[in-house]
C-alpha positions as CSV (number, residue, x, y, z in Angstrom):
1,X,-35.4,48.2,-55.2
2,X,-33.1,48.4,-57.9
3,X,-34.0,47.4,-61.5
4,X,-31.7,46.4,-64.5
5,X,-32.2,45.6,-68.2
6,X,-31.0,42.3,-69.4
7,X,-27.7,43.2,-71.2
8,X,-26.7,45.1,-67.4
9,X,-27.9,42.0,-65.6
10,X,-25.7,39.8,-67.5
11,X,-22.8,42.1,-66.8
12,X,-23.2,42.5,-63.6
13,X,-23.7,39.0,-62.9
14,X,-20.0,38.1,-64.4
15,X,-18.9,39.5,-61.2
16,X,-19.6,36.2,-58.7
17,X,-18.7,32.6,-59.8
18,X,-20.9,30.5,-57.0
19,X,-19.5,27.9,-54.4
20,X,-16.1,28.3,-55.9
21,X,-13.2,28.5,-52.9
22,X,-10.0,30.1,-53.3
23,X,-6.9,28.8,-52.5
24,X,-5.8,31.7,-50.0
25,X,-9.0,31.4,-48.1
26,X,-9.1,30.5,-43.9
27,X,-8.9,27.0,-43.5
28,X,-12.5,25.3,-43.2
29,X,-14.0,27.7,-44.9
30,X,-16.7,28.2,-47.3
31,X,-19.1,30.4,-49.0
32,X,-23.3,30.0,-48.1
33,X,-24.5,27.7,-49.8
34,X,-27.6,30.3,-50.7
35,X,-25.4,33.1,-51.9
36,X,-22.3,32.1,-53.0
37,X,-19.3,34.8,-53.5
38,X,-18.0,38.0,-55.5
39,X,-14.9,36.8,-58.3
40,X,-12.1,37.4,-56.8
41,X,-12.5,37.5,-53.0
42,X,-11.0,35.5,-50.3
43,X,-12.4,34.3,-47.2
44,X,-10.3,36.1,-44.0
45,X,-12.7,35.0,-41.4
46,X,-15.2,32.6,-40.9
47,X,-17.3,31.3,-38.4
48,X,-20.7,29.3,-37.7
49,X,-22.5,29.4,-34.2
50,X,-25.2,26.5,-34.5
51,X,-27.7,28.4,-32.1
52,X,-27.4,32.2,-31.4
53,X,-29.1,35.4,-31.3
54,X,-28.4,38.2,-34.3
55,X,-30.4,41.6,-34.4
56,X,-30.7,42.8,-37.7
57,X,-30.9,46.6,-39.1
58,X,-33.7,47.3,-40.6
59,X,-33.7,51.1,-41.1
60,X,-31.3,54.4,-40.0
61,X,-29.9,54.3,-37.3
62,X,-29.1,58.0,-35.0
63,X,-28.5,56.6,-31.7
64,X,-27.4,53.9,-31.2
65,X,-28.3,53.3,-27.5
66,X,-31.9,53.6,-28.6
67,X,-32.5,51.5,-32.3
68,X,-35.9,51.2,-33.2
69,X,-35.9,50.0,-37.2
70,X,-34.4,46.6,-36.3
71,X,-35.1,42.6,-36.1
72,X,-33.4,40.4,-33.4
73,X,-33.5,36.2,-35.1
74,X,-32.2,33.5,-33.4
75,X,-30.9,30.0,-35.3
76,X,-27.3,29.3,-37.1
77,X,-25.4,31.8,-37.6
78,X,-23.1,31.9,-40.2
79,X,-20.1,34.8,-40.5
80,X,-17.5,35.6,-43.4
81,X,-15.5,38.5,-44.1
82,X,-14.5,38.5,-47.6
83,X,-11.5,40.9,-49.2
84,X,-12.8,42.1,-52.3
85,X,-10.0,42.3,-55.7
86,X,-8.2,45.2,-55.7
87,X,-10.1,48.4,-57.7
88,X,-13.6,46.8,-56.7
89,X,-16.1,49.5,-55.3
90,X,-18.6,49.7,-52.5
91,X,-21.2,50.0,-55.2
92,X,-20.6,46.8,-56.8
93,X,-20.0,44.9,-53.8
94,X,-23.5,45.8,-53.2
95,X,-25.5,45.5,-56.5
96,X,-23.9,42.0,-56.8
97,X,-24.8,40.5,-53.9
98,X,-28.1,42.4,-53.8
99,X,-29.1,40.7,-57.5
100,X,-27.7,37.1,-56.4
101,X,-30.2,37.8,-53.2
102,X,-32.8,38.2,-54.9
103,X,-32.3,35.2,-57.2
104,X,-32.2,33.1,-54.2
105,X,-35.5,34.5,-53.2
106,X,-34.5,36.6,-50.5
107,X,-36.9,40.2,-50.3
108,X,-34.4,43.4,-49.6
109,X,-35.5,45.2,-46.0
110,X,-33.0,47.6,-45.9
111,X,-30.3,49.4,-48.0
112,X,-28.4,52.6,-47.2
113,X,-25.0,54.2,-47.2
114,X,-22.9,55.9,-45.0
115,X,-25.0,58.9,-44.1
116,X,-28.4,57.6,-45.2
117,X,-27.1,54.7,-42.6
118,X,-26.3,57.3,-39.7
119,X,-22.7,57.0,-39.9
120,X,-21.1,56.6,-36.9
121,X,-24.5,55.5,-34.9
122,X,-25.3,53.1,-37.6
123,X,-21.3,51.5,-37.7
124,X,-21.4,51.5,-33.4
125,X,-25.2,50.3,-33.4
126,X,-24.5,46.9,-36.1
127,X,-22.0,44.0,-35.5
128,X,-18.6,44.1,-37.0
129,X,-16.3,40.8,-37.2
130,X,-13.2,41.9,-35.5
131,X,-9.9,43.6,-36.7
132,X,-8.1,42.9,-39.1
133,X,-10.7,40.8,-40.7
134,X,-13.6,43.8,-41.2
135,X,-12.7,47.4,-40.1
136,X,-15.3,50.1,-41.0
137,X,-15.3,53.2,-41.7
138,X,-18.6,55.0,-40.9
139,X,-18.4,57.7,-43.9
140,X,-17.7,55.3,-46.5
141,X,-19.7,52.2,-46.4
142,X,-22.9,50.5,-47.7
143,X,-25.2,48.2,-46.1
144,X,-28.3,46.1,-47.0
145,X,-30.3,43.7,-45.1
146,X,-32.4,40.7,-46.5
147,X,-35.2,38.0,-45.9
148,X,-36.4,34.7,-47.7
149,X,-39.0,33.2,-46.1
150,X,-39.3,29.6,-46.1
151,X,-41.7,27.0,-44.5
152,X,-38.8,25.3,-42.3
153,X,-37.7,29.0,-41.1
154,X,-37.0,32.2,-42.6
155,X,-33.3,33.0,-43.7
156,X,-32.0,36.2,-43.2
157,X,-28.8,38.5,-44.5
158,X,-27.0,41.1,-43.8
159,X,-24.1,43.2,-45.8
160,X,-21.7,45.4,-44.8
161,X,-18.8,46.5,-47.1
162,X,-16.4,49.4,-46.2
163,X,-12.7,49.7,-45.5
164,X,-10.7,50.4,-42.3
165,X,-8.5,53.1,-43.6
166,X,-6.5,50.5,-45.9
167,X,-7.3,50.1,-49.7
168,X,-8.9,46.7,-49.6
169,X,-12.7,46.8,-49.7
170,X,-13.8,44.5,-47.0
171,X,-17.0,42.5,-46.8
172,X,-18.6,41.3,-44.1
173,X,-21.6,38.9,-44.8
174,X,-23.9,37.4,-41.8
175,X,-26.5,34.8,-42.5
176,X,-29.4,33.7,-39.8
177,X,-30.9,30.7,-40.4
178,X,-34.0,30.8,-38.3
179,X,-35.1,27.8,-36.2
180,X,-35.8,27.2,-32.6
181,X,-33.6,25.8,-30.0
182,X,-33.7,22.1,-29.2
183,X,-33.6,22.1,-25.5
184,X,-30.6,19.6,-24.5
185,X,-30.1,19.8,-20.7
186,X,-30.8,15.9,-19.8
187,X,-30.9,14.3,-16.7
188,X,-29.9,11.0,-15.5
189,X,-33.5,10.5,-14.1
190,X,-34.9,11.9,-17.5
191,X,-32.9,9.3,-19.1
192,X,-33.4,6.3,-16.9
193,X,-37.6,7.2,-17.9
194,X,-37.2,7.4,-21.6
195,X,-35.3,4.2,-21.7
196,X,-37.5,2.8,-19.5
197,X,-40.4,3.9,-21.7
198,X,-38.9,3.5,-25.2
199,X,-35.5,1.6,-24.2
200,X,-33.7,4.5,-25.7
201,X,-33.0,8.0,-25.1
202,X,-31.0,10.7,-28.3
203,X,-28.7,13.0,-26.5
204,X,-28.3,16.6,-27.9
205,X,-25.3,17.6,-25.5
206,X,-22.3,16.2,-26.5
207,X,-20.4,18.3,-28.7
208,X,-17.8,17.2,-31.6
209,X,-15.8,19.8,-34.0
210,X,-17.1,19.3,-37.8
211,X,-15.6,15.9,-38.7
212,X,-13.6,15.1,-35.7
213,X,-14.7,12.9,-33.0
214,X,-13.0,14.2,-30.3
215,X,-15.1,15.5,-27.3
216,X,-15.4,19.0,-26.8
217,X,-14.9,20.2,-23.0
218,X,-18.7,21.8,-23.2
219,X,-20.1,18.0,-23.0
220,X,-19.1,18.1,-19.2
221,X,-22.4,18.1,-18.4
222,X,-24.4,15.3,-20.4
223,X,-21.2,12.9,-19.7
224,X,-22.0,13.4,-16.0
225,X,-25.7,12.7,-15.8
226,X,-24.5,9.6,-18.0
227,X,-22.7,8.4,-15.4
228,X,-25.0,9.1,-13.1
229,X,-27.2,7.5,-14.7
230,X,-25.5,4.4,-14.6
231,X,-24.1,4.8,-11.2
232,X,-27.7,4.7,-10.3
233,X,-29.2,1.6,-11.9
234,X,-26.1,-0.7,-11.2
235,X,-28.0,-3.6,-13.6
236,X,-28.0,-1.6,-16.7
237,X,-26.0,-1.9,-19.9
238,X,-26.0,0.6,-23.0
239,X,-25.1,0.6,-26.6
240,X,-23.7,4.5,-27.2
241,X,-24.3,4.8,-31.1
242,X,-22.9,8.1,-32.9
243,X,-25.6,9.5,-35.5
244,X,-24.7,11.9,-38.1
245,X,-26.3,13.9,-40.7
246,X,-25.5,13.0,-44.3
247,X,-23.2,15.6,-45.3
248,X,-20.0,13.5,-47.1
249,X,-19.2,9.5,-48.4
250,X,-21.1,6.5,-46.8
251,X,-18.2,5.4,-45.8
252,X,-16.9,8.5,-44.0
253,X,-19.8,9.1,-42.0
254,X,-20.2,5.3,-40.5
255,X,-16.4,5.1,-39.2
256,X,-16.9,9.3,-38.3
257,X,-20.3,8.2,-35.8
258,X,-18.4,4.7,-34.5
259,X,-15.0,6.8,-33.4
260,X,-17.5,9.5,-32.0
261,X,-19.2,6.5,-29.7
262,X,-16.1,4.9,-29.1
263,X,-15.1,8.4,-27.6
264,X,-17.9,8.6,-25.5
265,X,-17.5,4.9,-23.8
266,X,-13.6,6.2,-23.6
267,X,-14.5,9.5,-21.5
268,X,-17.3,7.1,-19.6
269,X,-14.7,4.4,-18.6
270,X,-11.9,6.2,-17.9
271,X,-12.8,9.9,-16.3
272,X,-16.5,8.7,-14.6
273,X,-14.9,5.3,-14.1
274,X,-17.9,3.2,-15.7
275,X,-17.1,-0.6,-15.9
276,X,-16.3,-1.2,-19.6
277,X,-18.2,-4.4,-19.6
278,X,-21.6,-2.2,-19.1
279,X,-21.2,-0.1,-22.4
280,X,-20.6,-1.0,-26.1
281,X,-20.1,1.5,-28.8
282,X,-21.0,2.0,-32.3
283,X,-22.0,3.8,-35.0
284,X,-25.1,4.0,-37.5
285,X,-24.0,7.2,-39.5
286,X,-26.9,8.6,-41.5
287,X,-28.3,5.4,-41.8
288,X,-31.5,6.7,-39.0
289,X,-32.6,10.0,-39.4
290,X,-35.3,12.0,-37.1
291,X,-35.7,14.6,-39.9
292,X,-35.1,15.8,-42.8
293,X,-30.8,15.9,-44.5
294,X,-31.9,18.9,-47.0
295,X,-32.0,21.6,-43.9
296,X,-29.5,22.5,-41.0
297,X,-32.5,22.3,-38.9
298,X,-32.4,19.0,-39.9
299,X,-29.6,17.7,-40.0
300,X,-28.8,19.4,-36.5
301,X,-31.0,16.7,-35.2
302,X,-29.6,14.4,-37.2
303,X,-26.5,14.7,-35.6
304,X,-26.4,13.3,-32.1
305,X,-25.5,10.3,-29.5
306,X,-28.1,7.3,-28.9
307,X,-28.1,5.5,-25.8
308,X,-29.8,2.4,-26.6
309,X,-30.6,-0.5,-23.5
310,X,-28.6,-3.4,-24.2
């Protein structure tokens, strides 16, 4: 662990201004909200998995079929490869990020570079976002991994910053935020029993890009059982109400969950060939949350598609 007196704190500090996006950065991007970013770097890649599996370095690394100082995490995932200003080194990459860390509570694991790392084990052993976005070379690089533990699930980081033979210091910053998998395969005779039960049933399994409310192809499955599940009880009549989490306006969100139903009842109707009169849409925004808005655990339940008997 690295210590600094007040005035070289300060200094050092200068180097990130939090949160703040820069005009040449990917489109839909955005720093972590826990970490924030270096001055002076833009955002060439970014990507966020809501449920996956990351294993984390935790100590040298000399061969990399066989890595035994490491942590595999599952939860969101969160990717960004950053290019640093021009003239910025490894070093301060690295003591940056490590201080704004460890203002936001995380503990280091894990720092090395280049050899100390294992080179080209370590490089072939980690995760690297591909080409042109973070390139690395294995004898001139710096890594660190991190932890903040947290009641709701543990957060974790990693950093890598190197080059690929070019001048620009790259940066490649992965986040983990830990939580368990909501299990989403539902039947049509699972449904028919919780609406039978409760007269309604929260689907996990249809899938929407951030803000859009078109269907993603990956719903195949839970639009299937629906219609089975209608196909099979010839009597019954559902509301479809969109849910979302409240991220953005009031506004926004209500007409954002409606269109989201009314896509549903759409891909019902006209590819399963479900009588429109049986299904009504709607949308209730973040009007009736199952958890809590302040964590993407949260507000990953949050966001979802009601059936509801009419």
């Amino acid at each position: 662990m690295f210590k600094y007196p007040l005035t070289a704190l300060l200094g050092t500090l200068l180097g990130f201004l939090v949160l703040q996006a820069d005009a040449q950065d990917v489109d839909g991007s955005a720093d972590h909200s826990l970490i924030g970013r270096f001055e002076g770097a833009t955002i060439n890649y970014y990507d966020v998995v809501k449920f996956d599996e990351y294993r984390i370095l935790t100590g040298p690394v000399t061969d990399q079929n066989n890595v035994k100082d490491s942590k595999t995490v599952e939860g969101t995932k969160t990717s960004i490869a950053y290019h640093m200003p021009a003239g910025t080194s490894f070093l301060e990459v690295m003591r940056n990020f490590e201080i704004r860390l460890e203002e936001a509570g995380f503990n280091i694991l894990y720092h090395c570079n280049s050899e100390e790392c294992g080179s080209n084990s370590f490089s072939n052993a980690t995760e690297t976002l591909a080409a042109p976005f973070m390139g690395v070379d294995p004898w001139n690089m710096r890594y660190l991994a991190a932890e903040r533990v947290r009641p709701e699930g543990n957060v974790y980081a990693t950093l890598l910053t190197s080059t690929d033979g070019s001048a620009v210091t790259k940066t490649q910053l992965i986040v983990i935020e830990e939580h368990g998998m909501r299990f989403k395969m539902v039947d049509a005779s699972k449904m028919a029993k919780a609406i039978a039960e409760t007269g309604s049933i929260a689907l996990y399994g249809i899938y929407f890009d951030s803000g859009k409310a078109d269907i993603k192809p990956d719903s195949e499955a839970t639009l299937t059982e629906i219609a089975k599940l209608l196909q099979e009880h010839a009597d019954l009549k559902l509301l479809v109400v969109g849910h979302t989490d409240n991220r953005g306006a009031y506004d926004y969100n209500m007409d954002l969950s409606s269109r989201r139903a009314a896509s549903v009842v759409h891909a019902l109707v006209e590819d399963n060939r479900i009588d429109a009169a049986r299904l009504k849409a709607g949308g209730a925004g973040y009007l009736s949350p199952v958890a809590s808005n302040r964590t993407e655990a949260g507000r990953a339940k949050n966001r979802r598609v009601q059936l509801v008997e009419q």
